[in-house]
N, C-alpha and C positions, 0 to 999 in steps of 0.2 A: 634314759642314758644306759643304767645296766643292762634291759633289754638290748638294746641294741649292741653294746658290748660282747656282747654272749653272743648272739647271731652272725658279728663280724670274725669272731677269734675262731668259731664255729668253720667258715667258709675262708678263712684265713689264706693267702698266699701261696697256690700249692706246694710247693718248691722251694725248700733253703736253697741259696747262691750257693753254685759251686762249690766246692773245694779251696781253698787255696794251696797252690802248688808254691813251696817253698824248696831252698836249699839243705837240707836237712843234718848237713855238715858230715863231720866223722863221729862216730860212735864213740860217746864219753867213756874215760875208765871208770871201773866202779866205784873206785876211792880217786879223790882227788880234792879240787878247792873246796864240794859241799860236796855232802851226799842229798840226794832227795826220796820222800817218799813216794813210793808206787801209788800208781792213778790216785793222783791228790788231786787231777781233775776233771771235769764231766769230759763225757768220752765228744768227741763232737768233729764231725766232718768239716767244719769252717776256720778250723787252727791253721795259723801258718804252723808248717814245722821244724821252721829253723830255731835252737835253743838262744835264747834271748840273756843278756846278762844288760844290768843296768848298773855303771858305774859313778858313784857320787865325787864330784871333784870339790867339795868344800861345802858350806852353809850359807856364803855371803849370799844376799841376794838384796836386789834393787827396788823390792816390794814389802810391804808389811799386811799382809792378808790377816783380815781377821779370824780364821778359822787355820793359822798355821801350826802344821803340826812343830815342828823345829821352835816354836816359842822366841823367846831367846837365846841362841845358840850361844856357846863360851866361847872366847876369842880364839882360842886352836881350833875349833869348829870350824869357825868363819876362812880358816885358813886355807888357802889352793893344794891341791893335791901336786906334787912336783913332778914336772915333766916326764923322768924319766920313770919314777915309780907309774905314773897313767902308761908309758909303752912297756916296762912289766908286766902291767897287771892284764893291760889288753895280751898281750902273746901269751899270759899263761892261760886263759880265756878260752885263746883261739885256737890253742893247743889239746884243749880238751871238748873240740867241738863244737862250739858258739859261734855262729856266724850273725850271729842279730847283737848290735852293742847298742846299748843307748845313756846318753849323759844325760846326769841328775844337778842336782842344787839342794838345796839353796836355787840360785839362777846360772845355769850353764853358761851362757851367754856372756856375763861378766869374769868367766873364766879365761885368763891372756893366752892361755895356751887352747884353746875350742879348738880351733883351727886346725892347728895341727896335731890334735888328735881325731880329730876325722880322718885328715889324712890319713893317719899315720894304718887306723883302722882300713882306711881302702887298701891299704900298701900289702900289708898283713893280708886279707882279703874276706874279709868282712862283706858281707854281700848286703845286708840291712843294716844304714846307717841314722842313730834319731836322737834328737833334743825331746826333751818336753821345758818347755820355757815360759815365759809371762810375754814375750815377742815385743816388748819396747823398745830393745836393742835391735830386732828386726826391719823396724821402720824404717832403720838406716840403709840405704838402696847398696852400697857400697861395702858395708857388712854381710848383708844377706848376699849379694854378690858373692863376695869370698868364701863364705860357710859351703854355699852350694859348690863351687867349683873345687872345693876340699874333697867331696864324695857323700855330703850330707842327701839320704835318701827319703826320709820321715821328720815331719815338725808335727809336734805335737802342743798347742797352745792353752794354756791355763788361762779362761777368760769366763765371767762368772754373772756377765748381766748382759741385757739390753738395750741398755740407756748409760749415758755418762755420771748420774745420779748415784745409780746402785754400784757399777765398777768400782768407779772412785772411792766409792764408802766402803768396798769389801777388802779393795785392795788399798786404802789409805795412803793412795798416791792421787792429787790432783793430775788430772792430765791424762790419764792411764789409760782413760777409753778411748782416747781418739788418737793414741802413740796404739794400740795393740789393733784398733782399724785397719790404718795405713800399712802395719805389715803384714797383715793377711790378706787384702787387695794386692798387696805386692807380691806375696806367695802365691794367691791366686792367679795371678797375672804371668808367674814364670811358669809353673804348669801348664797352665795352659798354650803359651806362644813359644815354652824350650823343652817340654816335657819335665821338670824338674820333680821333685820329690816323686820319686816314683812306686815308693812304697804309702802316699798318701800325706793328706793334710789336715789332721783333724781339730775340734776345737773338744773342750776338755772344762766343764762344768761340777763345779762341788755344788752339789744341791744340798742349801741349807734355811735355817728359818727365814733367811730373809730373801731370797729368792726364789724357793721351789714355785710358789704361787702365781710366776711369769715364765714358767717353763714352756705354755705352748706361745707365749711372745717371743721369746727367745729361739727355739726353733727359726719361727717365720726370720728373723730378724739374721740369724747365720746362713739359713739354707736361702732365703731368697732375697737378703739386700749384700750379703756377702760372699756369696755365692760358694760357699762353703759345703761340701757333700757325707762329712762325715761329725756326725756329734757323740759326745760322749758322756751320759753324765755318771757323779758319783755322791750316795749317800757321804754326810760332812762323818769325819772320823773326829770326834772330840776329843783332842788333844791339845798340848803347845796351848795356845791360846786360848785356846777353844772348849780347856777340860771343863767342864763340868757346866757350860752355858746352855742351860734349857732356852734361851730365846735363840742361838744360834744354832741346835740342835733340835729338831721338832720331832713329836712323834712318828714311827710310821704311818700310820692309820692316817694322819693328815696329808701327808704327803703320796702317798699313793693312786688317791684319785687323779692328782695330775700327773703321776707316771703313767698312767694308764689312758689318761687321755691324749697324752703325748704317743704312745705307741700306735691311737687311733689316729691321728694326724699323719704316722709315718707310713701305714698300711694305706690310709684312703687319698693322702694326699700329696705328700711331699715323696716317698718310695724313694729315699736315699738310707744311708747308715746311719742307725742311730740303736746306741746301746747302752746299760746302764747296768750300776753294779754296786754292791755294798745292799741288796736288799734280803735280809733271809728270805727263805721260801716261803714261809708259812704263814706272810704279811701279804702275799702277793693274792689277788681274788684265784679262787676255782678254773675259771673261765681262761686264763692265763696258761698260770703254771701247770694245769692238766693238755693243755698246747703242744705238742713237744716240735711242733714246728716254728710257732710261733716264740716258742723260750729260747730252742736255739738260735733263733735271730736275730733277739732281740737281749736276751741278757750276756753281759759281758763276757761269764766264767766261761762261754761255750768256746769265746773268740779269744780270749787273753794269751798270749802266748806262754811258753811257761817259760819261768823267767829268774834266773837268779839275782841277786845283788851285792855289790859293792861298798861299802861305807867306813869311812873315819872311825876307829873306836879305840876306847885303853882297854875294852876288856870288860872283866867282871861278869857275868853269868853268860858265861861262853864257854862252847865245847871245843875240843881241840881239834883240831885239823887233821882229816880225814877218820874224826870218829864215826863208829855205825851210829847209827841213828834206830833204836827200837822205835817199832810200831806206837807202844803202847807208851813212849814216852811224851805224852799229854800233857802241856805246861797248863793248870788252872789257876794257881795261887800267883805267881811269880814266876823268881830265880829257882835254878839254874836252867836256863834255855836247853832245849834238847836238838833244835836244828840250824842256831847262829854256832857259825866256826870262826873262832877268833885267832889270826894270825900274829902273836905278839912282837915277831921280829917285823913285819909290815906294817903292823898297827893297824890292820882291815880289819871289818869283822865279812865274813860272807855267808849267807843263806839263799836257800830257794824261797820267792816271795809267798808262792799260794802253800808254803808248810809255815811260812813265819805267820802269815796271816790267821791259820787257823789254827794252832797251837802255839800262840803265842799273846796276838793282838787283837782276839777275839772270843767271848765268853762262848760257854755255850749254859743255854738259860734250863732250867729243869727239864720242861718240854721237850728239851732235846735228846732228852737217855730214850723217849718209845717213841720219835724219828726213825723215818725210816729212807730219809731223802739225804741223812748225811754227806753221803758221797759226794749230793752237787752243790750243796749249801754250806759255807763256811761258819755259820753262824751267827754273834754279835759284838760290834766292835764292842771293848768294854767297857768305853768312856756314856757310850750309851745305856748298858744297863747300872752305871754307875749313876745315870741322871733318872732313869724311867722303869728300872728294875726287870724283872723277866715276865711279869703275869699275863701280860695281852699277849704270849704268842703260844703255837698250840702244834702239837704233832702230825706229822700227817704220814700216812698209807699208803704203799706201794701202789697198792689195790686201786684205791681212789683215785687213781691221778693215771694218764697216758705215757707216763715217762720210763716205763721199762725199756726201751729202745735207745734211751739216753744215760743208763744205772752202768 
């Protein structure tokens, strides 16, 4: 199998996909809702380039997953974001350039006002419009109906098995797998016969101890009985629920073989979208990550958009509103955040995701001071080396690897 590995990644694909041509909006001011750090990500000709904000309208959601980050959220968590504060926040958004918006949760869906803040986002003119959702509320023909003729362009679906066995059990909802079927046959179904999402339909995988091990069932089971063209999966981030669960959180090392045989299925056989994300570099084999055609194809950070966010907060180690942000301001222990800007008259907090992520909500393990891949690797969620500590992973060299064309 390695053999063979090696010789396919070898003779690989010639050709990353195009480009995406995006709207790439107006040019941000330099201070404004967040500042961001300079190329915080891999450089990569498959980015859309329209700036991305994700706006969270509450906690409530209609699932209890076992690996949620949000845990038990507090009842003002749970609370809706009020209308007019969501068409604030969207204009000030779109005022500073953002033409990609996308609503969070908790579950967007059980938000009374979904609706018409899509709208309201097409009105303003928002050219990428997306949920990421659990899609049970999508089943509904006559919901999904109206999301879409709001100006909804992107679903993005949280689903995490192959069988009604394992859903059921991850999301602790009976029922759940065959309510999140039906509305992706129903997504698939408007696509295809009205042109609908036209920014795409993907399905969206936390790969965790109890599922990575069905990952290429799962493939076959999206791409050919649900005729689903884009998969996504994501290392489990150990939080909420989820802190410190070695059986819900598995080594890399375990988990890796079937990322990688999953990649061999999408080269040899299935040759749809599939990408994944949350894996430092230097877990990934040789044969891989020395790829740099094959990496940007297949690993998320190449494709991610960059992406600010939105969310509920009182505060408390947050920077104020349009501080510089130093370089060198590296969160490793904790508080005080160097790239959440907390608005206390709004009560938002906002940040750029791929700066929270990496200096914020992800360690970096010793091995990573004679790194020299930093740039494209964010390094480790910390709930992880909170369970498995930093010693399996190891530095690697400019030298050694094909990726100068990608630094």
């Amino acid at each position: 199998m390695a053999n063979f590995v090696s010789r396919l990644f070898a003779r690989s694909r010639a050709a990353a996909p195009p480009p995406i041509v995006g709207d790439a909006g107006a040019a941000a001011p330099a201070r404004g809702l967040i500042s961001v750090r300079p190329d915080n990500q891999p450089k990569s000709q498959l980015r859309d380039l329209r700036k991305n904000v994700e706006i969270n309208i509450g906690k409530a959601c209609n699932n209890r997953c076992v690996f949620c980050i949000d845990g038990l959220p507090k009842r003002e968590d749970r609370s809706y974001m009020p209308f007019p504060k969501m068409q604030h926040e969207l204009q000030q958004w779109y005022g500073e350039g953002y033409r990609s918006v996308g609503f969070l949760g908790g579950e967007p869906t059980t938000y009374p006002k979904i609706c018409d803040s899509v709208a309201y986002a097409r009105e303003l003119g928002f050219t990428r419009i997306a949920i990421a959702t659990n899609a049970t509320k999508l089943r509904l023909h006559h919901f999904t109906d109206r999301i879409l003729d709001a100006g909804l362009t992107r679903v993005t679906i949280s689903m995490h098995g192959h069988i009604a066995e394992l859903e059921d059990k991850l999301t602790r909802v009976p029922g759940n797998f065959e309510k999140k079927c039906k509305a992706i046959r129903y997504l698939v179904h408007k696509r295809r016969t009205e042109g609908a999402l036209r920014d795409g339909l993907s399905v969206n995988i936390v790969l965790n101890g109890w599922n990575y091990r069905y990952l290429p069932k799962m493939m076959q089971f999206f791409y050919e009985r649900m005729q689903v063209d884009d998969l996504r999966v994501n290392f489990i981030r150990p939080e909420g629920y989820a802190v410190g669960d070695a059986d819900l959180t598995p080594q890399y090392k375990k988990v890796v073989p079937y990322l990688i045989r999953a990649i061999v299925l999408a080269e040899t056989h299935f040759q749809k979208v599939f990408t994944f994300g949350g894996f430092p570099m230097c877990v990934l084999p040789g044969s891989l990550r020395n790829n740099k055609d094959l990496l940007s194809r297949y690993m998320g950070e190449y494709r991610d958009l960059s992406t600010a966010c939105s969310v509920r907060s009182n505060g408390g180690d947050r920077a104020a509103p349009g501080q510089d942000i130093s370089p060198l301001g590296i969160i490793k222990n904790g508080p005080p955040s160097s790239v959440v800007h907390y608005d206390q008259e709004e009560g938002r907090a906002r940040f750029n995701w791929q700066d929270r992520k990496r200096h914020d909500l992800k360690g970096q393990p010793t091995a990573c001071g004679q790194c020299e891949l930093s740039s494209v690797c964010e390094g480790v969620w910390k709930g992880y080396l909170d369970i498995w500590g930093d010693r399996a992973f190891r530095p690697v060299r400019v030298a050694d690897t094909a990726l100068g064309a990608l630094l």
